[in-house]
Every structure is written in C-alpha cells, then in structure tokens.
VMD Tcl script that draws the C-alpha trace (Angstrom):
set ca {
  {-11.94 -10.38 1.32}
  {-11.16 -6.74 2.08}
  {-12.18 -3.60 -0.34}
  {-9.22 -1.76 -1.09}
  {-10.04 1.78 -1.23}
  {-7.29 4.46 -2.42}
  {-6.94 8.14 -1.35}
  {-7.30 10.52 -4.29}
  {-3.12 11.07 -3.31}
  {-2.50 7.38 -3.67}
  {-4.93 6.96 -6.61}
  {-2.60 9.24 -8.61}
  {0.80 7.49 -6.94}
  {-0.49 4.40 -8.44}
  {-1.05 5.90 -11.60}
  {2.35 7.54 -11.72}
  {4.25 4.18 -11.07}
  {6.16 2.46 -14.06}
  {3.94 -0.71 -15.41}
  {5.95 -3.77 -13.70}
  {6.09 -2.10 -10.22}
  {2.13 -1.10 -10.37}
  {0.97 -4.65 -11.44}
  {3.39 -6.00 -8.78}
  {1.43 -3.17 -5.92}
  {-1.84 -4.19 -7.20}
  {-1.32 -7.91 -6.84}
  {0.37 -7.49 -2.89}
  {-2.60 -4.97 -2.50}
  {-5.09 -7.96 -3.84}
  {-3.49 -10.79 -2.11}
  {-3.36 -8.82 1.69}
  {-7.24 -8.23 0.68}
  {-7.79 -12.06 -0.12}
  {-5.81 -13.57 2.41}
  {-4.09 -11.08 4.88}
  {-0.63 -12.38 3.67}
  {2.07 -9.96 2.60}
  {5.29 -8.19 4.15}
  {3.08 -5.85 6.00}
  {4.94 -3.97 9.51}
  {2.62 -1.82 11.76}
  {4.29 1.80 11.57}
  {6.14 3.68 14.91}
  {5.77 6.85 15.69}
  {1.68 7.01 13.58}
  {-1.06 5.29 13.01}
  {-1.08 2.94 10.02}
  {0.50 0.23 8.48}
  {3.37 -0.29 5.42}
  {2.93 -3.07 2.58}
  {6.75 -3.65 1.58}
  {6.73 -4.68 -2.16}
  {10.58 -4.73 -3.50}
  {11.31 -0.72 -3.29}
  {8.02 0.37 -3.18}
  {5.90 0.97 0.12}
  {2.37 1.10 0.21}
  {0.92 3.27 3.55}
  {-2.68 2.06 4.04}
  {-4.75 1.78 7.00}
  {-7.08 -0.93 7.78}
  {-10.23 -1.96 9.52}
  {-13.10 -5.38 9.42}
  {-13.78 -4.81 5.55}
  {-11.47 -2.42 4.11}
  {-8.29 -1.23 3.31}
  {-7.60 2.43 2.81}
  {-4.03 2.91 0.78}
  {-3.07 6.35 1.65}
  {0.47 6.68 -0.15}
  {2.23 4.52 -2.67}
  {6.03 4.98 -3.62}
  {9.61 3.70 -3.28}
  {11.22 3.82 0.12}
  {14.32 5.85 -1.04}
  {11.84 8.82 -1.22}
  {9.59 10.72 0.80}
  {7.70 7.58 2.16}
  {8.29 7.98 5.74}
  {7.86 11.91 5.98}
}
mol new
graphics top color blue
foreach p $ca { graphics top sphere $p radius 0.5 }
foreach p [lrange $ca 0 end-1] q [lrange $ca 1 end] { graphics top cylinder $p $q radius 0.2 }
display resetview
C-alpha cells in the first residue's frame, strides 16, 4: 500500500468538497493506494497523473511508496489550468 499525502492546496480542496463526493475521493484515493486500480490517465503536456472519480479529478503525483494529491475538484472547473 501507498501513503497518500495531500498538498496543503488539496488538503483544503478536500475539505471544501460536498460530503458524498469527498467520501467517494477518499475511497478511489484509498483503493489506487491498496491496489493500484482506479480510472487513473497519465497527464499531456506536465508531469503527473489524474484520478477520474464521476466529475471530480484528483491531480496527484506518484512514486514506490507514496502518492502526493496536488489538486482535487470537478473537471468543469479550473482542473486542467
């Protein structure tokens, strides 16, 4: 298993979200730790990688034993930017 390890940004984007859509992020977040499954896309154009969960996108980077979440939100916003 991975430790997941949040930005201060996406600590408080995670915080911010509405109560069905965070336990849904935390539970993709746990089960790409556990066992690397998950609608996950390596991003063009920068370094990184996006966890698709419904609307909301989680930008994280990864290495051997941990995952760093650097922005959580819905894709209609400024995800991509």
């Amino acid at each position: 298993m991975k430790t997941i390890v949040f930005t201060h940004a996406a600590a408080r984007d995670f915080d911010a979200l509405p109560a069905e859509p965070r336990a849904a992020v935390g539970s993709a977040l746990i089960e790409y730790a556990t066992s690397g499954h998950g609608d996950v896309k390596k991003l063009k154009g920068r370094e990184g990688f996006r966890l698709r969960i419904g609307r909301y996108r989680v930008i994280f980077d990864e290495d051997r034993t941990t995952i760093l979440a650097i922005y959580i939100g819905k894709r209609e916003t400024t995800t991509y930017r």
